[in-house]
N, C-alpha and C positions, 0 to 999 in steps of 0.2 A: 315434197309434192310440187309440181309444175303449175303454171297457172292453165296450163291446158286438160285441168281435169283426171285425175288421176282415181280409178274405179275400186274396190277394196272389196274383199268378200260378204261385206253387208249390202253389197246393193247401193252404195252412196256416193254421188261423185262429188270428187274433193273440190274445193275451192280455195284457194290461199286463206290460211287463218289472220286474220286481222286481234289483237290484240288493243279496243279499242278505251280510251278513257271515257267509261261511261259514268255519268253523274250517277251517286249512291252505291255505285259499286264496291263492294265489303274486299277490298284487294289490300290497303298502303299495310297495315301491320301489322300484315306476315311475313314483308319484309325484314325482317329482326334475327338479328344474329343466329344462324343455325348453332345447332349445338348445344345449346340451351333448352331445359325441360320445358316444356306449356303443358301447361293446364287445358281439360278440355273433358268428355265423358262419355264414356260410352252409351250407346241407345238402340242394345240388340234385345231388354227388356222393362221392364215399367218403371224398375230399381232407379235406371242410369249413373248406374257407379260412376264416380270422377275416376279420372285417367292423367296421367300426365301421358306425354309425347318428346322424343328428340327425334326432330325433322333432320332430312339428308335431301336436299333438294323438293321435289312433291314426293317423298317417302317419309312414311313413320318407320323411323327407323328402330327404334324402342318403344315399347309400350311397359305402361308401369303403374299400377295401381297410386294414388294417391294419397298418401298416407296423413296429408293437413287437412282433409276434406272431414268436414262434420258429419256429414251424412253416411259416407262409407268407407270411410278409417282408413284407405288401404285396401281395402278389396277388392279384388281382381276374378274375373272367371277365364277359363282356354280360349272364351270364343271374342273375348273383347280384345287378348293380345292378339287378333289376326285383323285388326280392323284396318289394315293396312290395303288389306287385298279389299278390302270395299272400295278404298278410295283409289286405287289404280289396278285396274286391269281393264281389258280388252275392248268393251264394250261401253265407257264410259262417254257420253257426249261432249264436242266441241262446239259444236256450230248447228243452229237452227235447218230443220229439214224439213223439206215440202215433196210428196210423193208426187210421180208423173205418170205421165198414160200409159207407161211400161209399165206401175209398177214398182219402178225404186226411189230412191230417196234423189233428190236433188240440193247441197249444200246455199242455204238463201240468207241473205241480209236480215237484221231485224227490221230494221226501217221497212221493206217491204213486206217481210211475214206477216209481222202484227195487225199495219192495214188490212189487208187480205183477206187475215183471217176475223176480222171486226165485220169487214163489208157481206162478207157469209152472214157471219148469225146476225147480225143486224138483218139480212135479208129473212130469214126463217123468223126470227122473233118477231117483224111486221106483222108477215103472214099468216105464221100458224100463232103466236103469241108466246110467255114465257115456258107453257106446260111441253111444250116441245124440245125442252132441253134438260138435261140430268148432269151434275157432279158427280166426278166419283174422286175418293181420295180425301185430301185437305190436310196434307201434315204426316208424312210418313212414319215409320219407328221412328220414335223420337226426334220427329223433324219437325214440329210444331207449327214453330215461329212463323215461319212463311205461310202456312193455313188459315192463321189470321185473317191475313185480306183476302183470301177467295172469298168471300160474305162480299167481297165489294162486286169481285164479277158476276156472283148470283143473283144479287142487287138488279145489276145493269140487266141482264137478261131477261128476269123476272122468274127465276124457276125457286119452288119451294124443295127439288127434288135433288136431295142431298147421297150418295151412296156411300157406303164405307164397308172397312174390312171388319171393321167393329160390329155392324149390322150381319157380321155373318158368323162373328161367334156370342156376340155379350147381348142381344138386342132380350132373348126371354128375359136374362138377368135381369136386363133394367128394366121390364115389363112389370118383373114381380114387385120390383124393389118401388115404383111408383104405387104399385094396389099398398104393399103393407108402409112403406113409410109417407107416400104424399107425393111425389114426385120422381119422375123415372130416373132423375140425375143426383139422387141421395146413393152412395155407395156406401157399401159394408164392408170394408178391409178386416182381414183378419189379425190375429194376435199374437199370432205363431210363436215370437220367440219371447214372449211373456205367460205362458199358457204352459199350463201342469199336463194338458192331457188333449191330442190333438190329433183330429181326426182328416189325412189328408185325400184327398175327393177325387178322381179324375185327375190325377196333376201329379207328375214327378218332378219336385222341383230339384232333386240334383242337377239331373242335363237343362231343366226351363228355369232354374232359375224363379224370379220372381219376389221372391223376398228377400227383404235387407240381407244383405254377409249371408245366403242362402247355405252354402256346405258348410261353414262355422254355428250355423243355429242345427242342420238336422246331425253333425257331430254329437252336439250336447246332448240331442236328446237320445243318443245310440247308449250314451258314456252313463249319463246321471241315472240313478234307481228311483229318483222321483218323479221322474215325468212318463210322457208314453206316448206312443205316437203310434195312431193305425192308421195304416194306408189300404184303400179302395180300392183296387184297380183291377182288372183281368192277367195281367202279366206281373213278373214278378222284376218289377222297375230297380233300377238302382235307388231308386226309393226305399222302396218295398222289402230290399236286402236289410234295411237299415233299423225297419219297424219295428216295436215291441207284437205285433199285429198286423195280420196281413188277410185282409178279406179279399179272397180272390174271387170276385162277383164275376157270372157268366157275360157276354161281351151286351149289351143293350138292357140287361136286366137292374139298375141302377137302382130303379125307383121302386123295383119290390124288397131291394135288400135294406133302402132308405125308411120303407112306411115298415117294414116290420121293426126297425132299430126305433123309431118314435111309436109305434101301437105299446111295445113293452115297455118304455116309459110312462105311458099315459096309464096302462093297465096297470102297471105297478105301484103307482100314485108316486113315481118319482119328477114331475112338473115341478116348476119353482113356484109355487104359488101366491106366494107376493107380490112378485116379478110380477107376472100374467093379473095377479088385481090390479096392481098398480100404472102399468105398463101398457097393459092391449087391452083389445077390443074383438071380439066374437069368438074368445078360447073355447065355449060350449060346444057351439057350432062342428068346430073343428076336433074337437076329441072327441064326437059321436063318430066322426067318419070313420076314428081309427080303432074303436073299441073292441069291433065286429071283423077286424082283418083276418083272415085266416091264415095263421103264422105260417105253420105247418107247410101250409101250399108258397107260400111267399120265399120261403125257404128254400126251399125244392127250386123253385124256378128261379132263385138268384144264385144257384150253385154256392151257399156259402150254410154250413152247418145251423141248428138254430141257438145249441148251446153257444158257437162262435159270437151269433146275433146279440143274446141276452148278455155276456159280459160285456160287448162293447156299449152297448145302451146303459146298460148300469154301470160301469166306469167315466164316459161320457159325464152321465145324468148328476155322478157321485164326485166328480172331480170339482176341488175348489175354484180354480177358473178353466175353462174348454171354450175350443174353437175349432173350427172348419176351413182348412182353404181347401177350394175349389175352383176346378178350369175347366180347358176345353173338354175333357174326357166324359164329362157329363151335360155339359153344355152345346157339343154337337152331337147326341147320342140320342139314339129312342127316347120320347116322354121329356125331353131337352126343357122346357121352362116349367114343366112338372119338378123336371129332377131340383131344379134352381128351387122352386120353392120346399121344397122339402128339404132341402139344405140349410135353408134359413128357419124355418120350422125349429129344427132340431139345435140350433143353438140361442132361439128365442124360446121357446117353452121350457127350457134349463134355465133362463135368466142370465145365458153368458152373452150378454149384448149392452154396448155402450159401456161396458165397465173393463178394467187392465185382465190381460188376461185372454178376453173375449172379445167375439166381431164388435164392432163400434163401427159408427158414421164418420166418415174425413170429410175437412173441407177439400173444396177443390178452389186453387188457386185461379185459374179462368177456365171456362164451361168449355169442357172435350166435347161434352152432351149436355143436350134442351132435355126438355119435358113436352113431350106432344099430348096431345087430346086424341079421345077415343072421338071415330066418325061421330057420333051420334050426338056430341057434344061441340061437334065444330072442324074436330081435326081432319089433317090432309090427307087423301086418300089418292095413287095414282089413277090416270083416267083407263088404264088399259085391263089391270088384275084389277083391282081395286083394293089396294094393297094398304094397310093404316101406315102411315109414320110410328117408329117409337125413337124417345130421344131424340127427335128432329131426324132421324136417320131412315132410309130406306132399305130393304135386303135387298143384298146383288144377287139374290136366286130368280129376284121378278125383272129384274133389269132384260133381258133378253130378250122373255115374252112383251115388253112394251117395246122396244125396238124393232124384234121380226115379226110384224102385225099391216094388214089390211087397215088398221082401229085408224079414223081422221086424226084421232089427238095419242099418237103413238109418240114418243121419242124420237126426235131427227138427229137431232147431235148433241153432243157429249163432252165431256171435257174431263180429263183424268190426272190427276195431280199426285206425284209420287205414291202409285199403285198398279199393281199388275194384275188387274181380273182377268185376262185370256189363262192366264197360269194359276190365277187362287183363287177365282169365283169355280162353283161347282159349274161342270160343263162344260169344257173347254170345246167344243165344237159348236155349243150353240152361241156360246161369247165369238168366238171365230166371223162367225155368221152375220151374230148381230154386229158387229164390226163392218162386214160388206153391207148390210141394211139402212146404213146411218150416211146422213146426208154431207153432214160434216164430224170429223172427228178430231182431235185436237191432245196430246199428250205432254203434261208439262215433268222432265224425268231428268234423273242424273245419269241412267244410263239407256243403252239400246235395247226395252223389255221387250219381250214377244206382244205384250201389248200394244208398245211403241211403235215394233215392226205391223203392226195390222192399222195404225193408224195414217191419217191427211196429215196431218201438221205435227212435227215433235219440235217440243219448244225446250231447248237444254237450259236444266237451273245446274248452278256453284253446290259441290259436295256438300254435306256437313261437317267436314273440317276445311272448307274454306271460303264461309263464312259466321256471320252470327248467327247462333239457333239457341234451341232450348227445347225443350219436354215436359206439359205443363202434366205428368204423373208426378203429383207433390201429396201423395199420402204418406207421408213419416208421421210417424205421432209417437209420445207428445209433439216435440219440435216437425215442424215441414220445412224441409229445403227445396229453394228453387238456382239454379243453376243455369245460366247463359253464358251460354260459350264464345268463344272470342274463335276468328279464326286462325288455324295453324299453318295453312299452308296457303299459295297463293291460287286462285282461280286458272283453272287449266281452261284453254282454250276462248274462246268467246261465251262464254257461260253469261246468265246475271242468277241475281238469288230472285227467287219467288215474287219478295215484294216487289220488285221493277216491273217483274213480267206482270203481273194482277194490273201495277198501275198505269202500264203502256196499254194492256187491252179497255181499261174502263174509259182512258182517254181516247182510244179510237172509236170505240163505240157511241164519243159524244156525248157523255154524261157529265165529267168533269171536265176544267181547262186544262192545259198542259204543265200550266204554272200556275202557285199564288204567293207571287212574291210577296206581296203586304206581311202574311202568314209566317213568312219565311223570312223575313226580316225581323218582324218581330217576334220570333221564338229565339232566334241569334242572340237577341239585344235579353231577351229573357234570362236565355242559360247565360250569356255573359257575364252580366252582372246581379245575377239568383237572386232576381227580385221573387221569380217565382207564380205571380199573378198577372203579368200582362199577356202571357200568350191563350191563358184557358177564357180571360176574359175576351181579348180578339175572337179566338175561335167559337164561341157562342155568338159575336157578334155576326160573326160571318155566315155564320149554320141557323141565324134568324133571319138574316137578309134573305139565303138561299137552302129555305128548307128541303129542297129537295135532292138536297149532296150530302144529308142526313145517311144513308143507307153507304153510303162512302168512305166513311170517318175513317179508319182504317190506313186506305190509301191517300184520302190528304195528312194524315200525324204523319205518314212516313214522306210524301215528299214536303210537308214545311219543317216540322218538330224535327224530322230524321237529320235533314240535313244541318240540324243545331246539335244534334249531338256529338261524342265522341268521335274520333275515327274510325271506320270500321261498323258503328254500332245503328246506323240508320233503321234497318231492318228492326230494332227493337223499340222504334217508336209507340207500337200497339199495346207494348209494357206497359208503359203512362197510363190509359186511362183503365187497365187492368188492375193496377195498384193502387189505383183510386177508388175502384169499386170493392177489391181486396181489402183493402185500411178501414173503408166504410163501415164493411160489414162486421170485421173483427179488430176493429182498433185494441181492445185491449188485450188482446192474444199478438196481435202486432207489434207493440209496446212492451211487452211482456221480453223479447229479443233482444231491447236498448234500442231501438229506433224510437226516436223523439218528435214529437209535435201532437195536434190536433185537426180534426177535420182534413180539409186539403193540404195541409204542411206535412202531417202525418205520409198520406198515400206518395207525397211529392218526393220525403225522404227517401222511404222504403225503392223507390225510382231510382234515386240517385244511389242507393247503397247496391244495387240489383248492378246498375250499368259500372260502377266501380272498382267490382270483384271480380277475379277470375276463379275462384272458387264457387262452393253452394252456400248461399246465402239461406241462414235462418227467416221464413216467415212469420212465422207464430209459433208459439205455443200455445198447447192446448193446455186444458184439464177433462177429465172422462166427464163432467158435468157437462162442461162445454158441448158434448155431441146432443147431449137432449136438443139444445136447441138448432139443429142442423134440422129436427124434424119436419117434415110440411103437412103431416096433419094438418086438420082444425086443431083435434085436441090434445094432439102434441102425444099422441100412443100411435103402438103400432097395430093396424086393422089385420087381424089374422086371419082373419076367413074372406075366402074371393071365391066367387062364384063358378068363375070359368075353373079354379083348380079341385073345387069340389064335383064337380061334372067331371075332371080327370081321373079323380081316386074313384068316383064310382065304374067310370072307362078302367080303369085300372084291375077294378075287380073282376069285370067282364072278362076280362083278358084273361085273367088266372083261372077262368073256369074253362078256356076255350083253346090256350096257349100248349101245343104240345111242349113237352121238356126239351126236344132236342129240334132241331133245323129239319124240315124235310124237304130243300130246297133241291132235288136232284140235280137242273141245271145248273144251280152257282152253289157248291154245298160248303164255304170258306163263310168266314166273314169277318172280313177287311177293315182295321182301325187304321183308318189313313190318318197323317200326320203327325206320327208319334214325336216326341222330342229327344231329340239325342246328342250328343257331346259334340260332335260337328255338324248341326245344321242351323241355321238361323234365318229361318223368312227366306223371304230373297234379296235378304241385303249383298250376300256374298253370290257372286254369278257365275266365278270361276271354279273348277274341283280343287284347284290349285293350294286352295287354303285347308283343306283337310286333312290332318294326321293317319284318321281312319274313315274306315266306310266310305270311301271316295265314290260307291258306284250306288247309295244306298240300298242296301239289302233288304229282301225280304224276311224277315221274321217268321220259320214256320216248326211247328214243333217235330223233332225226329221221326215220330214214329209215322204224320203226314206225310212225308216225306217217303218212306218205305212204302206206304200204301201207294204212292201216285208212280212210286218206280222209280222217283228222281235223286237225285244226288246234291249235297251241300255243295253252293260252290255253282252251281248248272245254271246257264241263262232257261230262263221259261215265259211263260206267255200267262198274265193276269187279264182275267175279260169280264168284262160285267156287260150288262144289260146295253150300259153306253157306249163303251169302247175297249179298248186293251191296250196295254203296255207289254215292252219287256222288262222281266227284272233277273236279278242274281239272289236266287236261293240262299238262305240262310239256318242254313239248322239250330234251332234255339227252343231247350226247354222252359225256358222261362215265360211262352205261349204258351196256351190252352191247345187242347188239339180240337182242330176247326176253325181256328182263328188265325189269321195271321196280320202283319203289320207293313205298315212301310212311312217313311217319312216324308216329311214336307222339305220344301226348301231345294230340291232337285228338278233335273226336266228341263232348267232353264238353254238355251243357248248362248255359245261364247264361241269366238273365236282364238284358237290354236296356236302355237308358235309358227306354225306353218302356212296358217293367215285360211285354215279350212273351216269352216263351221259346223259348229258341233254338239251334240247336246249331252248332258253331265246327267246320266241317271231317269229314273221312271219319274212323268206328268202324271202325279195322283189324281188331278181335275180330267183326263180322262176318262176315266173309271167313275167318276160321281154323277150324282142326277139332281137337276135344280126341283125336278118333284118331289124328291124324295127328302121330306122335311117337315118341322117343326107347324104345327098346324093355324098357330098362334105369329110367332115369329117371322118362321119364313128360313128357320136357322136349318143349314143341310146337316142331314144326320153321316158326316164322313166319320164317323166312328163302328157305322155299320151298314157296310157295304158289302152287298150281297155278289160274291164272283166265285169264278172257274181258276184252278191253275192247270196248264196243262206243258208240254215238250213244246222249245220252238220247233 
């Protein structure tokens, strides 16, 4: 590239890349001899299997399961050896870009972005105040670490309005899981592979993955004559091939094939009842609801026999330990935080909870998710829906409507940190939109998303392999591992990691100083000579003087503490007082590991042993007593009965009196489980088709004899339309559909460019075809598992 600007098919004009030595920059020790395995992990799902690497320049050149890793022996899935193609292809960012009056990107300095873009929202945040601004993102798959300090630029701004991709599938989840155990950030992991008899929910985890050594655990249960395993699903999943039991529930009908497998427990008097005296609170309540269910009719409209119902209830109910995983399949479906609860229902009134075996409470090593308040009790509502927070989180379904509004106290700008709502929020036209609505917009990303491309400012952050990160999913039990990665290759282009960008915008904003040397001197002299005690005490000294850099901590540990660290490892200064509040709460589950000390020596080790290793570091251990007290009761049980889901099962009932059996939707007569999981698709980490073995064009799923009715042939481009919009797709004749149902996956749509430098798009945008109305009435969660379309000839 010339320095005279050289134009590229993104719309970007180039500027000489400068490779600059910026302070905290995670670059010098990837330096290191190529050729050599590293250690490092995949985080294409919650597992994050360790990985080793042999690098060839900025290529993975091998990938290889880890076979020294505690956590996952060895374990590899197809989609983690391609993670190569995440970290180079096409559209990966070098250099900070500022859109212009055309329209395209312009390649800009940081020293000038950062201002820039401070002296904007400093302008709106005067005027309109903090309500005027929205997060979206904070810590990609498995990209944590850097998430951390966005809390400092929320801070600075003043916005309580956090968005996430989590808020658009798990928010019912953690709705329910706050009414029955106490707090929305108490999780119930399942048991899967300690569990006799296991019933899996909306979720194929062969292609998704999800649990520990996943195709090693549903093996065992294919092979062994003692255990069993029924999967739920509408299709018949490579899961589902696997099952001793296969409930093939009609596509939205979840929550009638759920309430009749718990009525025939309750009617049968197969409850745990000790469990339930000992344990919860308003079991009565709740097994009058289900006494009076009309099986028969529930039956009928879950498309799943009743004899099929009654043995899974009573092998369930009868089984020495049983558990439930479930996901998105019921999670973004009709009756979505209904379905959630009656998932938990059913492995709490058996008594398989908190015990081996059965769901149990995990800690969590630092908080992914708060606990928010209902309105009525305090909590934050936006000013435009009037939307509740759950988990601290807001749904990206209402995000739009606050943006494209007449409303004074609408959202002006934005700020989006490793996530692509134009492409995964439902509605991609009205995200499009809300994009032109917004005052300022601002994209901090590792590559060029469609989001990125609809944004004012993208701010390029360093891969995850090249720098330090982490994944704070630390549900293993007993043992939990945490795992921080070291990086493997060196920073492509002018990149920085996350924490610099946070701490250069909180600094332009005028919040904090540029420096504090004092801090940073004395963290030096601390880690030097491991005394251990003068930097926590400086820093309390310092955060008394000036309490109002309290809401900052974050971005000061990283630039004093960070730069006492290791090389490389600045970025994991937020570790520190993580581990401190980690060791607090569970010192004897932490000690339990061989990590040694007491109070603050204790959290300070578990610090030093965390930045030490390039392996997963054991946290704790647990014991199944241990999760009692994870509870947040008062009284330490779990509340079974919730008001708003007893108004559902009676909604419920209504329905079964009024629900025809079959769709009589003449104009969209399909109905659409968008996002299915398949063997090559993963989010949108991967951008390129390039990485797929199969299914490069993602196909639609529709069953043969569809297929004959509508005229069309396997194989045939056709036209998907719904209410919102249309795509094209590539027919797929497959009886392992329902007929009237078909599918298509996530993780496609995106654009990339070409060897030929054309731009291009890889496969059908399912966020076309979705509606942000069409959802969860409680949550806000869109129901993409059943979407109402057409298919017809292009």
């Amino acid at each position: 590239m010339d320095s005279g600007g050289e134009m590229d098919m993104t719309g970007i004009q180039h500027k000489d890349i400068q490779n600059k030595d910026i302070p905290n920059k995670d670059s010098l020790r990837t330096k290191a001899d190529e050729g050599a395995w590293k250690s490092t992990a995949c985080m294409l799902c919650s597992i994050g299997c360790s990985i080793e690497v042999q690098v060839e320049g900025q290529t993975l050149k091998k990938i290889r399961g880890d076979k020294a890793s505690g956590s996952s022996e060895g374990y590899i899935c197809q989609k983690a050896a391609r993670l190569d193609h995440y970290q180079n292809h096409t559209e990966r960012l070098t250099k900070p870009l500022r859109k212009n009056a055309e329209g395209r990107f312009d390649e800009v300095e940081w020293d000038e972005v950062i201002p820039e873009i401070a002296q904007k929202l400093r302008a709106i945040r005067d005027q309109h105040g903090g309500h005027a601004f929205a997060y979206y993102g904070g810590g990609g798959q498995g990209n944590h670490l850097g998430g951390t300090y966005s809390s400092s630029l929320n801070a600075a701004l003043g916005t309580p309005y956090v968005y996430s991709a989590l808020a658009q599938e798990k928010t019912g989840d953690f709705w329910i899981n706050g009414k029955l155990f106490g707090r929305q950030n108490c999780y119930a992991a399942e048991g899967m592979e300690h569990a006799d008899y296991t019933i899996v929910l909306g979720a194929n985890p062969w292609a998704a993955h999800g649990v520990p050594k996943t195709r090693d655990v549903l093996k065992d249960y294919k092979k062994n004559p003692n255990r069993t395993m029924v999967v739920i699903d509408p299709r018949l999943s490579e899961t589902a091939k696997m099952a001793d039991i296969h409930l093939a529930v009609k596509p939205g009908r979840d929550a009638f094939l759920l309430s009749a497998i718990i009525a025939i427990i309750l009617q049968e008097g197969l409850e745990n009842t000790d469990f339930i005296a000992k344990h919860t609170t308003g079991f009565e309540q709740v097994r009058q609801q289900f006494l009076n269910i009309p099986l028969e009719r529930y039956a009928e409209l879950s498309g799943v026999g009743p004899d099929q119902i009654k043995e899974v209830a009573i092998g369930f109910a009868q089984a020495n330990t049983a558990t439930v995983q479930a996901d998105l399949g019921i999670q973004q479906s009709l009756h979505s935080t209904l379905n959630s609860y009656l998932e938990k229902l059913l492995f709490l009134i058996t008594g398989n909870f908190n015990k081996k075996g059965g769901n149990h409470l995990v800690s969590q090593f630092a908080p992914i998710i708060g606990h928010s308040k209902e309105p009525e009790e305090g909590g934050v509502v936006t000013r435009v829906t009037g939307m509740k927070g759950i988990s601290k989180l807001f749904p990206p379904n209402v995000l739009p409507q606050e943006i494209s509004t007449d409303h004074p106290d609408r959202i002006r700008a934005l700020i989006v940190d490793s996530a692509n709502p134009v492409m995964s929020g439902a509605d991609t036209r009205a995200y499009k939109q809300a994009f032109e609505d917004l005052e300022v917009s601002v994209v901090i990303d590792v590559a060029l998303t469609e989001t990125a491309r609809a944004a004012d400012y993208v701010l390029p952050a360093s891969s995850q392999f090249e720098k330090t990160e982490c994944a704070f999913f630390t549900f293993g039990f007993p043992t939990s591992y945490f795992h921080l990665r070291k990086p493997v290759v060196r920073p492509q282009g002018d990149t920085l990691p996350e924490a610099e960008i946070y701490r250069r915008l909180v600094v332009a904003l005028g919040e904090i100083p540029d420096e504090f040397p004092k801090l940073e001197r004395i963290a030096k002299l601390d880690r030097k000579f491991q005394f251990g005690r003068l930097f926590p005490a400086a820093l309390a000294a310092t955060l008394k003087v000036n309490p109002e850099w309290m809401p900052y901590l974050p971005v000061i540990l990283y630039a004093t503490l960070g730069k006492a660290l290791p090389q490389d490892l600045s970025s994991a200064a937020t570790l520190w007082g993580v581990c401190q509040f980690y060791a607090g709460r569970f010192s004897d589950q932490v000690a339990a590991t061989g990590v040694e000390g007491k109070g603050y020596t204790l959290g300070n080790n578990l610090f030093n042993k965390i930045l030490a290793s390039d392996k997963p570091v054991p946290l704790a251990t647990f014991d199944y007593q241990d999760t009692w007290k994870m509870m947040k009761t008062k009284d330490k049980k779990v509340h079974l009965y919730i008001s708003e889901m007893d108004d559902a099962l009676d909604q419920l009932k209504q329905e079964a009196q009024e629900l025809a059996e079959e769709s009589n939707n003449e104009a969209y007569p399909f109905i659409l489980m968008a996002g299915e999981r398949r063997s090559y698709n993963a989010n949108q980490i991967f951008r390129t088709p390039d990485w797929r073995k199969t299914d490069k064009d993602g196909g639609m799923r529709i069953h043969p004899k569809d297929l004959v009715l509508l005229g069309l042939d396997d194989g045939q481009q056709a036209i998907c339309r719904s209410e919102t919009g249309k795509v094209e797709v590539s027919l797929m004749s497959d009886d392992s559909v329902q007929r009237g149902m078909v599918t298509l996956p996530h993780g496609y749509g995106m654009l990339y460019t070409d060897a030929s430098g054309e731009l291009k798009q890889n496969g059908p945008a399912i966020n076309e075809l979705t509606s942000m109305n069409h959802c969860d009435p409680i949550a806000k969660t869109p129901y993409h598992k059943h979407v109402n379309v057409a298919i017809e000839s292009v």
